[in-house]
N, C-alpha and C positions, 0 to 999 in steps of 0.2 A: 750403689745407687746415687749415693750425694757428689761422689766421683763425674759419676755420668750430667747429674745436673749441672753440675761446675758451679756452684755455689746462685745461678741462678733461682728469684724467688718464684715461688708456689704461691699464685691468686687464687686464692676459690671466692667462686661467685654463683649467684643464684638467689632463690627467694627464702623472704625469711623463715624461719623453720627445719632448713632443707639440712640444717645441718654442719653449715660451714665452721662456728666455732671449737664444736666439740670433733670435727673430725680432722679439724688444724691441727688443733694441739698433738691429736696420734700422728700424723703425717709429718709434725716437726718433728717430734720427738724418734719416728721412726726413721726420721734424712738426718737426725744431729744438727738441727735448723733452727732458730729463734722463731717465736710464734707474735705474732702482732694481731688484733684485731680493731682495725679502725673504729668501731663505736665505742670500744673503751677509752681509745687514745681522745677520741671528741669528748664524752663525757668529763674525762679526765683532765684535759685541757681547756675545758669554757667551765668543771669545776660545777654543770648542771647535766639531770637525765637525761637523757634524747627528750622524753615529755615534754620537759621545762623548758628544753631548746626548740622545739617543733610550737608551741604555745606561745612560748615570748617572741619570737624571733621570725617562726614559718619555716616551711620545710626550704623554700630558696636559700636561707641563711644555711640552715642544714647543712645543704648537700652541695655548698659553697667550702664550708667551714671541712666537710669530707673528700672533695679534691683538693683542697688544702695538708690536709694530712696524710692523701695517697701522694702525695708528691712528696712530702718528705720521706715517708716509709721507702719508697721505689729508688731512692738514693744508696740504700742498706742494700747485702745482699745475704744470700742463707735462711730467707725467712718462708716461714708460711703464712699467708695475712689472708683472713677472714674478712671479708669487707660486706657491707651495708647491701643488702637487696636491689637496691635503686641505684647504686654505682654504676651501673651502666648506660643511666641516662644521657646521663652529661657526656659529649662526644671527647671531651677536654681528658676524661678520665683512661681512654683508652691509651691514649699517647703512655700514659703511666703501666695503665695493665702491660699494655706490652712491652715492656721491660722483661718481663716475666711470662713464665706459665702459665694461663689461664685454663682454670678446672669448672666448669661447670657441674654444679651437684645441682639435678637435675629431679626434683622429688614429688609425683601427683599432688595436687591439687586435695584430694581428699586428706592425704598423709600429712598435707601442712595444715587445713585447717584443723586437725585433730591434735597436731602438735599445739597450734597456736592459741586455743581455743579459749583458755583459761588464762593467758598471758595477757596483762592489761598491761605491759610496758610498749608496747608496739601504739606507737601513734597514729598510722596509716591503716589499725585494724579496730580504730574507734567510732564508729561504723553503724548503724541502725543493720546493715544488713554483714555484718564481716566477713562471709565467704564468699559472696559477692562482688566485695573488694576485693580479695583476694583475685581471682579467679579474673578481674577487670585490670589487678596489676599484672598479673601471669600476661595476659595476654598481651599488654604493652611492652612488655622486658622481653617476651620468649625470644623474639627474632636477634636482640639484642645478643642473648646467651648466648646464642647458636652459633655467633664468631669465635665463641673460646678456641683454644686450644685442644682441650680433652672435654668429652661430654659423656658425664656419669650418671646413667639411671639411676635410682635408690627405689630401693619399696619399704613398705613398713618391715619385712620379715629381717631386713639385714641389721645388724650392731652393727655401731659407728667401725668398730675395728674392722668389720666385713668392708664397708666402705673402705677405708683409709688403705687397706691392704689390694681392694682393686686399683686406686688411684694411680700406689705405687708401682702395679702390675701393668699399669698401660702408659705409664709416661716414657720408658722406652719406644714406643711407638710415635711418638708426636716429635721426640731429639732426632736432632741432625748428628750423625754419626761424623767424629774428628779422625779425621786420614791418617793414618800412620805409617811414618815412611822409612 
């Protein structure tokens, strides 16, 4: 399979919850891939939480400071990068996704907020009404996702591995086959 990718990187993208980090890490580890995920590298690099970044600064700065670092990432190749929910607002960011493979993990509304529910790290889900929000970001991004590359339903009944193993089962389908002569 990493043969077929040609060291091209794996985006996953989608809302938060859905999944993208923990199903990166299997997807690298299943292609022999380095794993990135953009809100550690922010965190990491401004050296504060998303919180502290979203409070002091605004989510503008934010998702400033986040096509800032898909831009360095999209330089590298072999990776699988986990990226921010809201990365595909910014139209700037695509120019970068498409470098690569875009995955949408694709995961109801109910299934994220059940995942999210209890997560007070999510700045956008601090919220008098948080599924609400949800369900009001869903609706801003969805059309967005829909340009990925591969678009992957999830329900609650599957493990990330169930995921990760259709990802790699369908991205033959999205390569352009290299002629051999």
């Amino acid at each position: 399979m990493s043969s077929l990718l040609q060291g091209v990187n794996l985006y996953l993208i989608g809302m938060m919850g859905s999944g993208k980090t923990t199903v990166g890490r299997l997807l690298a580890k299943h292609l022999g891939y380095g794993f990135v995920d953009t809100d550690d590298v922010i965190v990491q690099a401004a050296g504060k939480s998303i919180n502290q970044l979203f409070a002091e600064s605004g989510e503008a700065a934010f998702r400033q400071l986040e096509s800032d670092v898909l831009a360095q990432v999209c330089a590298f190749t072999k990776l699988t990068i986990a990226t921010g929910g809201g990365i595909v607002m910014c139209q700037e960011n695509w120019s970068y996704l498409h470098h690569g493979l875009i995955v949408w993990l694709d995961a109801p509304l109910e299934l994220l907020y059940s995942r999210l529910q209890e997560d007070t790290t999510r700045p956008l889900l601090q919220d008098v009404d948080p599924q609400g929000k949800l369900r009001s970001l869903l609706e801003q991004r969805q059309s967005l996702y829909s340009q990925a590359d591969l678009h992957i339903t999830i329900s609650a009944e599957e493990t990330p591995e169930d995921i990760a193993t259709r990802v790699i089962a369908a991205i033959p389908s999205v390569l352009k086959k290299t002629v051999s002569h």
